[in-house]
C-alpha distance (Angstrom), angle and dihedral (degrees) to the residues before:
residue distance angle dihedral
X1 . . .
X2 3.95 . .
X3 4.12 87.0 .
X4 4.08 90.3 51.9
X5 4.00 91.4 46.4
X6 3.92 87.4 46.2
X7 3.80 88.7 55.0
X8 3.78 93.8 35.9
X9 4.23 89.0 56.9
X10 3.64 85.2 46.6
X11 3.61 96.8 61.2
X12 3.58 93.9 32.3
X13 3.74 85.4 58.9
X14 3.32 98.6 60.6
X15 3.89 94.5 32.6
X16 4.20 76.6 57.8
X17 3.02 95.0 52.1
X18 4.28 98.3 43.6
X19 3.73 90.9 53.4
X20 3.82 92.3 47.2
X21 4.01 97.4 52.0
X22 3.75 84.4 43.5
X23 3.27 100.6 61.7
X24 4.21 87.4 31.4
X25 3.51 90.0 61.2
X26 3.42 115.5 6.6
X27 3.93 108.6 41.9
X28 3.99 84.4 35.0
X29 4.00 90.0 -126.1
X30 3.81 95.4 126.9
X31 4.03 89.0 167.9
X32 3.37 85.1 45.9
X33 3.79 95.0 54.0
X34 4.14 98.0 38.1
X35 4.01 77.6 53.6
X36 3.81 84.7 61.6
X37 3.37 98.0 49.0
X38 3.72 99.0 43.1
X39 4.16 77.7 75.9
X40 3.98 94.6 69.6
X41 3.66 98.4 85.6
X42 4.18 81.4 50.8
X43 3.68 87.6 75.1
X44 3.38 106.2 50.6
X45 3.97 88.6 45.0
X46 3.81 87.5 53.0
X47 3.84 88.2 50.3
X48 4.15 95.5 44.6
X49 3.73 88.3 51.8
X50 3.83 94.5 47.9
X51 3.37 88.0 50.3
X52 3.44 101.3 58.5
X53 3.41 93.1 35.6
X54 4.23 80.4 60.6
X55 3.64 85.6 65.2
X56 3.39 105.6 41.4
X57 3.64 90.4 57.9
X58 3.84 85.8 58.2
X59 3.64 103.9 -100.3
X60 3.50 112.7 149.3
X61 4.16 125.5 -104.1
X62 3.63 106.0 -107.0
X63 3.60 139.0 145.6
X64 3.73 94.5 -73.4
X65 4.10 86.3 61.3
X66 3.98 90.6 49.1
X67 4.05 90.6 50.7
X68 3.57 91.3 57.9
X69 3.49 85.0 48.9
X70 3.79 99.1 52.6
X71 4.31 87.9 38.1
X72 3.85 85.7 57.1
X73 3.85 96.6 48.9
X74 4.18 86.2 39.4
X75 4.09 78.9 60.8
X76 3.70 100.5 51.2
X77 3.69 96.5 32.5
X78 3.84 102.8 46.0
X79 4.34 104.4 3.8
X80 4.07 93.6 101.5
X81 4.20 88.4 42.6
X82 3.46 81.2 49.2
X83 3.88 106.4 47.4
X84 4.00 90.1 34.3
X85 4.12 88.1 54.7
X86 3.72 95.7 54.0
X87 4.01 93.5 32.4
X88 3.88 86.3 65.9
X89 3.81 96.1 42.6
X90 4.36 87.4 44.8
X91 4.02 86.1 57.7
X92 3.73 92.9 41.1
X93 3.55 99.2 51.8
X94 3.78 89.6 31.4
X95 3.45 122.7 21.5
X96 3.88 95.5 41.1
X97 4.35 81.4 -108.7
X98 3.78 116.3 160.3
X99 3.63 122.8 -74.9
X100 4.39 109.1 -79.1
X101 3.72 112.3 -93.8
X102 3.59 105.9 -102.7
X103 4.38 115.4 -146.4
X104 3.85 120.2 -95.6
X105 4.07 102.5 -87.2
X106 3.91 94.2 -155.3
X107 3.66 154.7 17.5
X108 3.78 123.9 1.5
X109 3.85 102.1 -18.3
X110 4.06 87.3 53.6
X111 4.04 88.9 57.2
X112 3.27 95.4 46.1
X113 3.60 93.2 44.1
X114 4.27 82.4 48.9
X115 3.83 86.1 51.0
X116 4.38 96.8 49.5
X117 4.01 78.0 50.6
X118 3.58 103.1 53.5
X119 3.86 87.3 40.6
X120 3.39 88.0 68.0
X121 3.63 102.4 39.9
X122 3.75 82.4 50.5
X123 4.00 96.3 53.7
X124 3.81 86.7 51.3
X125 3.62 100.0 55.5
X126 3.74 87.7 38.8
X127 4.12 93.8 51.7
X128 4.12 80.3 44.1
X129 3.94 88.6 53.1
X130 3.20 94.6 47.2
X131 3.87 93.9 53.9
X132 3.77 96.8 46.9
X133 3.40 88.2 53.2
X134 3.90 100.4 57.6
X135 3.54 87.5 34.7
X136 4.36 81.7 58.9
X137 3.18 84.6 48.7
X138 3.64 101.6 58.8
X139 3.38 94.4 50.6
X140 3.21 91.6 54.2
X141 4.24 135.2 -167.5
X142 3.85 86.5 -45.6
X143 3.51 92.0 62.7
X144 3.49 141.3 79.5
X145 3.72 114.7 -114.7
X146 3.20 113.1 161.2
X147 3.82 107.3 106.5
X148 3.99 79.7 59.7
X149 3.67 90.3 56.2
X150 3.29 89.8 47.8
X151 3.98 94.0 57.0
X152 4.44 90.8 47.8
X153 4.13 77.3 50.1
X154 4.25 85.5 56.7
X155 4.11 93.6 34.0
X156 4.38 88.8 52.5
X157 3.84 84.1 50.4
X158 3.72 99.7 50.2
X159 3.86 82.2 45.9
X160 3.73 87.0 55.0
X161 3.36 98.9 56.1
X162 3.37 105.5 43.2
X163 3.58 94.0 53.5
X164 4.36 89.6 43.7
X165 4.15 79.6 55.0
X166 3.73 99.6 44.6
X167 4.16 82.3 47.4
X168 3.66 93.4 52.4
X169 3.83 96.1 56.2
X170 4.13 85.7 45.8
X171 3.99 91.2 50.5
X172 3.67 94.3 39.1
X173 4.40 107.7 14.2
X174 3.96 105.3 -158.7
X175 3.93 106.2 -97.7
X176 3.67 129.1 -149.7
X177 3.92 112.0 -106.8
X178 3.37 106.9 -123.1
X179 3.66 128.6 -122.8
């Protein structure tokens, strides 16, 4: 059930978020259309509380439990990024908007730009940590957790190398080749 909710807030996330640039852009109802996307944190809600309802109701924590986890933190980490990256490429293509802004290619601008991203890959896997590990702890001792642990082992890694990426352009910044 959890992995068929997961999926369905997946699509409905980007169904969401369709129907909202539609009528943003194309219907010209831009209250209409932030209305519409003031629903997207809806579906992860409805997800976190079928999850733990999952659990209550005995079921025991397994990967399914630690992807909702990590979809959750995905949301609150990297949803606005998300929505604001295809919101500027909806009006491009369809509301005659400017061009998207493209990211800083070199120097200082570019690590900084490296350092926003990581930030946010890093509050994701931190909001995901945080949720396997009260979803641990309601299992509790007499349960098996390890597929949990397993997905905080995945969420410290994707911490890892964001921030080894974002150090990389502070060490050694991108340059422009010279002509």
């Amino acid at each position: 059930m959890i992995v068929t909710l997961i999926v369905a807030c997946e699509v409905g996330f980007w169904a969401v978020l369709a129907a909202g640039l539609s009528l943003r852009y194309l219907a010209r109802m831009p209250r209409a259309g932030v209305a519409v996307l003031l629903l997207e944190p809806l579906l992860e809600l409805v997800l976190l509380v079928a999850t733990a309802v999952d659990l209550k109701n005995g079921a025991t924590a397994d990967w399914k439990h630690g992807l909702a986890a990590v979809y959750i933190g995905y949301s609150v980490g990297l949803g606005h990024s998300t929505i604001t990256w295809v919101d500027q490429r909806f009006a491009h293509r369809f509301a005659g908007g400017p061009p998207p802004v493209k990211p800083p290619k070199y120097g200082a601008e570019r690590t900084v730009h490296e350092w926003k991203t990581a930030g946010r890959w890093i509050l994701a896997a931190v909001v995901a940590l945080g949720l396997l590990q009260v979803a641990a702890w309601y299992v509790g001792g007499s349960g098996d957790t390890s597929s949990l642990r397993a997905w905080q082992t995945k969420m410290l890694l994707v911490i890892g190398i964001n921030l080894a990426i974002a150090v990389s352009y502070t060490i050694w910044p991108k340059q422009q080749k010279s002509t």
